[in-house]
N, C-alpha and C positions, 0 to 999 in steps of 0.2 A: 326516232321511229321512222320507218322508211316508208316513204307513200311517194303519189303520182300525181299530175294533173292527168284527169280526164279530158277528154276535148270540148267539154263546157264546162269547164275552170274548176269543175267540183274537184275536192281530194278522195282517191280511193286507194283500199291497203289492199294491200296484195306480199303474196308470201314469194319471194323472186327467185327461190334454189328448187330444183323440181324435188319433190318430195311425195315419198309414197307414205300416208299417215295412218295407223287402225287406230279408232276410238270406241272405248271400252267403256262402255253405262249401262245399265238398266232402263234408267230412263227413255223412254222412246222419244220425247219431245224434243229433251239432250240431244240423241243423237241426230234428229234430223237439224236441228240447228248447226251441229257441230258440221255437218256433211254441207250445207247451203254459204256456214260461215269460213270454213278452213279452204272448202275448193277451190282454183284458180285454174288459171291455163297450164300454171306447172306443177299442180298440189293434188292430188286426189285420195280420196276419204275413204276407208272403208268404216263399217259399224256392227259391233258387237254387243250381243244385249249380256250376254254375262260370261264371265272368264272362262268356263270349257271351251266356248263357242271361238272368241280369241285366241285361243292357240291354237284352232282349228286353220282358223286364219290366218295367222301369224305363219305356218307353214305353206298355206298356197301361195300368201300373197307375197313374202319378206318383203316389209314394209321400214320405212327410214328410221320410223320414230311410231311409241304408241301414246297414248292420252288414254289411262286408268283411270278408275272411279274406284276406291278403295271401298267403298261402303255396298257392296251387292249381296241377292242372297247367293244360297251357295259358294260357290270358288268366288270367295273375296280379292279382290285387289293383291292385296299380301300376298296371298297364296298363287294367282297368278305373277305376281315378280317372283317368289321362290323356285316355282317350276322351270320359268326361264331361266333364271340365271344357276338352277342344278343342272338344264339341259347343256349349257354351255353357251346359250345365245347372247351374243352381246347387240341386244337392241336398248337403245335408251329411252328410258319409260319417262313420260311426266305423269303424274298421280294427280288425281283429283280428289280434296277434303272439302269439309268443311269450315266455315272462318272458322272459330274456335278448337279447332283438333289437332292442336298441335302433337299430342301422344302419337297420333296415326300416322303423323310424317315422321317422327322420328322411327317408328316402326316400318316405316316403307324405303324411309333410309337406308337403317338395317338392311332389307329385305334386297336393297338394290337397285330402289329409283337413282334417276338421274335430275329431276327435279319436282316442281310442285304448284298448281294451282289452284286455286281457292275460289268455291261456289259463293255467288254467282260468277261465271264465267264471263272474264273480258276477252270478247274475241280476237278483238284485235292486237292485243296484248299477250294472250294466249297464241298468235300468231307469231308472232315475234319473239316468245321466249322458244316456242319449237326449233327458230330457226339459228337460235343461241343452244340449245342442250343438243340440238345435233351437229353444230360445231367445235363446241366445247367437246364433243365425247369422239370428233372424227381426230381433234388435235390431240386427245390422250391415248389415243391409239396411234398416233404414228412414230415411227422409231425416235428415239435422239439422235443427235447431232452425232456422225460417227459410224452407227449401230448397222446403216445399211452397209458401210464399206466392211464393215467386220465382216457383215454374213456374205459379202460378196466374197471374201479374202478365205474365208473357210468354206463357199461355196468351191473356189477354184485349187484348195488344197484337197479337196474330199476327190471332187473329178481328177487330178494328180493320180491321186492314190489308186482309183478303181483302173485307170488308164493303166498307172503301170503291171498291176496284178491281170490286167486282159492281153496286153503284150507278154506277158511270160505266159501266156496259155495261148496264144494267135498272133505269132508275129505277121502274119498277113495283116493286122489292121494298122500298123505305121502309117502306111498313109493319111490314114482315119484321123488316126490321133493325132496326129501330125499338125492335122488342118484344125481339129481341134483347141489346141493348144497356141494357135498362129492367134485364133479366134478369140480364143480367151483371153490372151495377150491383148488385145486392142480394145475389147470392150474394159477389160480392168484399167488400163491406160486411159480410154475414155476418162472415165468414172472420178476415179481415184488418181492424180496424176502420182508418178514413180512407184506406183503398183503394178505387178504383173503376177501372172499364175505362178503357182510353187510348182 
């Protein structure tokens, strides 16, 4: 667990990756706990008392990471991970159960959490796993090994193509493309060594 000395030797946790967080409860007491315990100098809270209200939020604020309470009235938990992830949003949720519910995690599973905490809430620990489920889900979202030079390889074949079909219709822009092409050469060279544009 990652902590600090204070400058009177106390130990204090702190969440160290700046992070934009919405936390989803009913609870009002929850949320002000979770806003007093998640905040830091790099961390900041928002709070939503039920899942309309969250995806209200979710759009002004695009936040890192959310913390769900699966058990609300109205727009359940569930039903706030389905909305998201049919709207296309790839925000990683932690859901919040309770001990014994295990059915409702594997239903938020399903639904498309990204992980899971269990009432009563360990803050500090809840801290810590935010800062693990938004890592784990920054590392499954980045290409593989490879994948960028591909798309760089088929970026510079596509540009090729459009270049040559604008010179058969403007040979005035040779120069353009010319420089273009000089351009693309160097960054694919960068990148990729003995790559260059098609």
């Amino acid at each position: 667990m990652s902590s600090s000395l204070d400058q009177d030797g106390s130990f204090f946790y702190v969440q160290p990756d700046a992070l934009k967080v919405i936390f989803v409860d009913d609870d009002p007491i929850l949320r002000e706990f979770a806003v007093v315990n998640l905040t830091t100098e790099e961390t900041t809270v928002a709070a939503a008392a039920d899942g309309a209200t969250a995806l209200k939020v979710v759009d002004g604020l695009e936040p890192d990471i959310m913390v769900l309470d699966l058990d609300m009235p109205g727009m359940d938990g569930v039903a706030v991970l389905e909305t998201l992830r049919a709207s296309g949003r790839d925000l990683p949720v932690v859901v919040i159960v309770g001990r014994e519910d295990v059915e409702a995690i594997d239903r938020a599973f399903q639904a498309g959490a990204d992980g899971f905490a269990v009432k009563p809430l360990n803050w500090r620990l809840l801290a810590q796993q935010l800062r693990f489920v938004r890592r784990a889900h920054g590392a499954a979202r980045r290409p593989e090994p490879g994948e960028a030079e591909r798309q760089l390889q088929r970026l510079a074949a596509e540009s090729s193509t459009f270049l040559r079909a604008a010179l058969a219709r403007d040979p005035s822009l040779r120069p353009l493309a010319a420089d273009f092409a000089r351009i693309a050469d160097e960054v694919l060279s960068a990148l990729i060594p003995g790559a260059e544009a098609a």
